[in-house]
N, C-alpha and C positions, 0 to 999 in steps of 0.2 A: 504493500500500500504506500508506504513510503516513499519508494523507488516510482512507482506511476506519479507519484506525484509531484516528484523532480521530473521527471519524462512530459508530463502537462505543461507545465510550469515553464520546457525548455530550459532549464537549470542545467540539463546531463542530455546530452542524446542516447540514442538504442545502443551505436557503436560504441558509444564511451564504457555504455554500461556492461556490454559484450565484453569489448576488452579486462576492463577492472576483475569481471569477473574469473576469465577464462586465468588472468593474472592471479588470480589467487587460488584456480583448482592449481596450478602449475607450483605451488607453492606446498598447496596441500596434500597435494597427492603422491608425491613421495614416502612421505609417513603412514599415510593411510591408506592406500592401495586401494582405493575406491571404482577408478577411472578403465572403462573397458577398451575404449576408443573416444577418438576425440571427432565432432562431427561439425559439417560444415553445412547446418542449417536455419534456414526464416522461418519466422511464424506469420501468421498473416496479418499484416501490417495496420491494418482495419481492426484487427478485433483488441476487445478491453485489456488483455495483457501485453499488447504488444511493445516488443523490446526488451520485457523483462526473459531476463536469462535462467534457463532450469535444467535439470539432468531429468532422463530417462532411463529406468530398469532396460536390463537387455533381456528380458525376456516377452516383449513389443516390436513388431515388424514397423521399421520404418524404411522406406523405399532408398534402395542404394544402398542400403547398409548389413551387412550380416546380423542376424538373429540367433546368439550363442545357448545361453539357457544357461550361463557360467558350467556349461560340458566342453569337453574332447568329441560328443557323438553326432551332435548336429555337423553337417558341411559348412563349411564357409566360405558363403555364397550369398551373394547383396539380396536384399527381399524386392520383390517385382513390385509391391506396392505397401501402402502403408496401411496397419489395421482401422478398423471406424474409429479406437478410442485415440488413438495418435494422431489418427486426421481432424478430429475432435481438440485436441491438445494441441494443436497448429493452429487450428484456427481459431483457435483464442487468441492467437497474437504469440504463444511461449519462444521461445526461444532457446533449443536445447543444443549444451554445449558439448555434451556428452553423452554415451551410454555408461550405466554403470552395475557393477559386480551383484553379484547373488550367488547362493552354494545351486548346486545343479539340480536344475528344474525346480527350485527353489522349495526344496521339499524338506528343510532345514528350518531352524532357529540362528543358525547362525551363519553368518555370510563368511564361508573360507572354504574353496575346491582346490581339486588337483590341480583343474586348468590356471586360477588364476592365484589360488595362495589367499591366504588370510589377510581381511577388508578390516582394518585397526580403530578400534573407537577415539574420537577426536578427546573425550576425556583421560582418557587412560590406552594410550596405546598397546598397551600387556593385554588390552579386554576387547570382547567381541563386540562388536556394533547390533547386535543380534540379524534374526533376519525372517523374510529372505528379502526384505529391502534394505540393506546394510551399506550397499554404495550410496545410495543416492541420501540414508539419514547422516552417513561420516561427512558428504558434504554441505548436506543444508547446517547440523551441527555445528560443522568448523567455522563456518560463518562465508562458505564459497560462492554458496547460489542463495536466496531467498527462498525457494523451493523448487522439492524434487518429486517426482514420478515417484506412488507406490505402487502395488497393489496386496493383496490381500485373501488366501483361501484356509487360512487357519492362522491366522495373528501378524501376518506379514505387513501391514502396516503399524498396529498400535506394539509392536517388542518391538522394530528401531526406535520408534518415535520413543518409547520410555526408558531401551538403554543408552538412548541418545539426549534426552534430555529435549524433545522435541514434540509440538502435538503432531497427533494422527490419528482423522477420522476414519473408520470403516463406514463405508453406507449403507443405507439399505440395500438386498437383491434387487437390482435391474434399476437403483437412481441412475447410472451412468452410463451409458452408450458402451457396448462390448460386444466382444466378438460371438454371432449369435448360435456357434456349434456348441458352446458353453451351456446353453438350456436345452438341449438334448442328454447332457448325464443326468444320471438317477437325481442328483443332487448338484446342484452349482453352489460351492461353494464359493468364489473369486467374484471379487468387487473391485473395479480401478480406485484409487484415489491418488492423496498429495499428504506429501507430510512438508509441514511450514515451523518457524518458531513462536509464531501468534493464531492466538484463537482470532483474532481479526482477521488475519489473514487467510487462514484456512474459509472461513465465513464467508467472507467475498467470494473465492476461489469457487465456494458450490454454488453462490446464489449466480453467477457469470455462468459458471456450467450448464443449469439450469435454464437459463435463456436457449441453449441451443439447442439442449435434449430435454426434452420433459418428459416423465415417464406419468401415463393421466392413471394408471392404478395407486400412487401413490401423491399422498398430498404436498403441495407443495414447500420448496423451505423458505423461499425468498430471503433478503437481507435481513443478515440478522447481526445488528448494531449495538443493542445494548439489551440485559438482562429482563426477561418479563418478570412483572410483580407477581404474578401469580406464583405460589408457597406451593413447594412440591413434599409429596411422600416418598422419600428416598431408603430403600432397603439396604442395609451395608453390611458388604461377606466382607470374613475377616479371615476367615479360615482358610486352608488350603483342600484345593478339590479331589487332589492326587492322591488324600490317606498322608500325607507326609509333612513335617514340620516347614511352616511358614517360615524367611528369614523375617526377624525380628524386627528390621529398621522397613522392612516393605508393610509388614504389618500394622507398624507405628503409623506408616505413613497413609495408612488407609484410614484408622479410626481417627487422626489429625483431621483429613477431608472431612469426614463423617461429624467431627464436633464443631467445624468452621460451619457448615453446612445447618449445621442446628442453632448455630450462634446465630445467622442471617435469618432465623427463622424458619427454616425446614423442618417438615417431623421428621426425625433420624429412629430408624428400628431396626434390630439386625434380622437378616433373612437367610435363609437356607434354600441351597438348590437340590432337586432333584434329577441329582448329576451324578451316578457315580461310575463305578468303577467301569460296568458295560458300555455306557455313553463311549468312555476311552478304547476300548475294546472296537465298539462298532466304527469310530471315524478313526481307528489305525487301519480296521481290516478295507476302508474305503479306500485311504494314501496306498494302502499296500493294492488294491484292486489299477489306482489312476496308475502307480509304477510299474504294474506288469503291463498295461495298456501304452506304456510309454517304449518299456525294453521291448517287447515283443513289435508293437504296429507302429514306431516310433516316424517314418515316412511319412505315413497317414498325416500323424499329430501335427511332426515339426518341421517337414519338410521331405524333399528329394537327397537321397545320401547320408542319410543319416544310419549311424552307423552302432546298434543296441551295443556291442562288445566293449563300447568305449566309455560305458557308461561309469560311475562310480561305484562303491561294495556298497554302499546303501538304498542306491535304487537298484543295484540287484539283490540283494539284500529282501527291500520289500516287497518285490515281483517274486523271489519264493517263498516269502510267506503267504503270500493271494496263493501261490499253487497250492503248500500246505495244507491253508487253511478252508479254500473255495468253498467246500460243502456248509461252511458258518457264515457265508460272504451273504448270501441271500436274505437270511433273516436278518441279520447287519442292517441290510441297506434297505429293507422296510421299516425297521424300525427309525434310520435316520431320514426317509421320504417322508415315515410320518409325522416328524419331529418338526421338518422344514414344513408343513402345511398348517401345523398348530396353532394358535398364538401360546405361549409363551407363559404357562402358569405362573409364576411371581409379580406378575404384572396387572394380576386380579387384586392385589392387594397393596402396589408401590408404583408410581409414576418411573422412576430410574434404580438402577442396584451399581453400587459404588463398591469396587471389587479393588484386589489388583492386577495388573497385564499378568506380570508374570511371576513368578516364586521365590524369586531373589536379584539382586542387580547383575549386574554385564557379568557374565564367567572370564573365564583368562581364555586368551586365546589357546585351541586344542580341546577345551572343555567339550565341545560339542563336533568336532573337526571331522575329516572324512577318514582318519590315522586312527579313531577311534572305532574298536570292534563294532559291528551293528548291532547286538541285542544291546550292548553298554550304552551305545550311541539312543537308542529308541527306550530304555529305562530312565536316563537323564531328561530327555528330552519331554516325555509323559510330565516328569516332575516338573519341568519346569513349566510348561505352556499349557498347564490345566485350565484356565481362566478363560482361554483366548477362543476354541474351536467352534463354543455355544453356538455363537453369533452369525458363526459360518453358514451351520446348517440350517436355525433358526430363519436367516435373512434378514436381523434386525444390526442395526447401526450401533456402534460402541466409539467414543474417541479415547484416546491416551492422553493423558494433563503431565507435564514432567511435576509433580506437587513437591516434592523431596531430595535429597542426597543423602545416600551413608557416608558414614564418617569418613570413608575414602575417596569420598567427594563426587563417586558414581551416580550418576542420577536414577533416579526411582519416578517409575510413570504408576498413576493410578486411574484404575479407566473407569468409566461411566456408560452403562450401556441403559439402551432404553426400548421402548416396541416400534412393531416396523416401521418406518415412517416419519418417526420421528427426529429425524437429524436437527429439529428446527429446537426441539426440546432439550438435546444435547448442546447446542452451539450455546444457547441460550444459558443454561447451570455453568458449562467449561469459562463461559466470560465472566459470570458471576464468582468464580473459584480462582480465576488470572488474576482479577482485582485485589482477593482476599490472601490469597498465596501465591507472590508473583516469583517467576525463577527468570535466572539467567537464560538473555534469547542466544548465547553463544558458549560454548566449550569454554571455559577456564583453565584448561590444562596444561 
């Protein structure tokens, strides 16, 4: 918002801003390993962001450019045109300076692959950026672009945004323009979005989206500037959903929101989900179903030449556990169809549920790596991202708030999820919580 409004103003031109920018991924990215390729593209020069500079996930076809999936198995081989959401993301005006990293086919928490090596968190380089949007939050984080491309089908927007110290909406299923072989699986889990360092700016960012795609099944968000008066019922887990101890300072950092929230006048109650152990059970046996569809018909998915043997141990990994396990896959994936067509029981009794993203702050880099065995890899990983998959299959919207730090100065995101629809009710509490608990919009490391 800022940045447009030296661009208004004629204070800074596009190019100036292009440069500055591209001058400090050049800076950044040495350290942090974010950067896939560097790219020499406009946005369209008409629309509300134009000029402003931003990165792209490389797991998005954009015409000219290879689409990697941070693998060895895809070809590379420039994409013949660009997907709807990128043509979408253009024609706002963005301006993308780069693709950037993700672990392969981004079926990870944390952004570090064979292909491209461990993407370093702008706080603490020892630690993961999480993932599987981990390049594009080390550079919104570091302070290189004002915002970057996520997206999202089990927490891949809202764990950078909270090991990064950054917000990041999830939206509802189908606010945003995407790719439409998506709503042919059992289950669509994947949402595009952005991760920014202001609830302001995220807020524009949908209400401008919005103009170009409107989805008329869901109601609108429109601009959302400042906090509605209306007093919410907010239900606040504090617990951890994996059976396993909470870290203590993410915890803190939950019931902190949950009593700021009650000072401003919110009813604060804690709640319980009807989440347990099978829920996890059923959305691993889904990941392990998409990654045998990936190693086996990977052509199909990701293109010509693509080549399954090249994959990673963990997407092969979870392709034999679908062979394994297939005969349990079916009732799995009825019970997650019917999960995604529900509303959402807690929601009978609480306007939003004030969780956290995820189990404890950024791990060390390796923590979660592809060096790490698979089942140790996929027991870690349960622990840590119990919070996030809800939402996925649900189709309800959750953002990430950075509200905290542990005393090692790591930041701590705490999300707020709410029913479908409502992104305008989330934007609306996340402003009213920026105000009350403000953090740092950049890395201090």
């Amino acid at each position: 918002m800022d940045l447009l409004h030296l661009l208004r103003k004629r204070e800074v031109s596009a190019a100036e801003l292009r440069a500055a920018a591209q001058a400090r991924i050049d800076v950044a990215n040495p350290s942090l390993n974010a950067v896939v390729r560097t790219l020499d593209v406009e946005g369209n020069a008409a629309g509300p962001f134009a000029g402003i500079p931003t990165v792209l996930k490389d797991n998005e076809d954009l015409e000219g450019y290879p689409t990697l999936h941070g693998s060895w198995a895809p070809a590379d081989r420039p994409a013949t045109g660009s997907n709807p959401w990128v043509a979408q993301y253009l024609g706002l005006g963005f301006a993308p300076l780069a693709k950037t990293t993700l672990p392969e086919f981004g079926l990870t928490a944390t952004t570090e692959s064979s292909r491209y090596g461990a993407t370093r968190n702008p706080w603490n380089t020892g630690h993961s950026t999480g993932g599987s949007s981990g390049g594009s939050a080390a550079l919104v984080a570091s302070g290189a672009v004002p915002i970057g491309h996520a997206n999202d089908g089990g927490g891949s927007i809202r764990i950078p945004a909270a090991l990064n110290g950054l917000v990041g909406l999830k939206p509802s299923r189908g606010r945003l323009i995407d790719l439409p072989e998506l709503d042919r699986l059992p289950v669509n889990l994947v949402t595009q979005g952005v991760l920014t360092r202001s609830v302001r700016d995220t807020a524009y960012y949908f209400a401008e989206a919005e103009r170009v795609y409107r989805n008329p099944d869901l109601p609108p968000i429109g601009m959302v500037v400042r906090p509605e008066r209306r007093r919410l019922r907010v239900g606040l887990l504090a617990e951890s959903l994996a059976g396993t101890p909470l870290d203590p300072h993410t915890r803190d950092a939950v019931i902190d929101a949950g009593r700021t929230l009650a000072d401003l006048g919110h009813e604060v109650s804690e709640v319980t989900l009807d989440v347990g152990e099978q829920f996890g059970r059923d959305f691993l046996r889904y990941w392990a179903l998409l990654s045998f569809m990936l190693q086996r018909a990977g052509g199909r998915f990701i293109g010509e030449g693509f080549d399954g043997s090249k994959t990673e141990a963990l997407t092969k990994g979870l392709s034999a556990m679908f062979v394994q396990q297939a005969v349990k896959t079916p009732l799995s994936m009825r019970r997650l169809v019917r999960a995604s067509r529900e509303p959402e029981p807690v929601y009978q009794d609480v306007d939003i549920v004030v969780s956290p993203v995820v189990s404890h702050p950024a791990p060390p880099i390796g923590y979660l790596g592809p060096d790490v065995p698979v089942r140790e890899q996929l027991v870690r990983l349960l622990r840590f991202t119990s919070f996030t998959p809800l939402q996925n299959v649900c189709g309800s919207p959750a953002i990430s708030l950075p509200l905290a730090r542990n005393p090692e100065g790591l930041p701590i995101g705490v999300q707020v999820a709410a029913p479908v629809g409502e992104e305008r009710r989330l934007l609306s509490i996340a402003l009213e919580l920026e105000e009350a608990m403000p953090w740092p919009r950049t890395a201090t490391a």
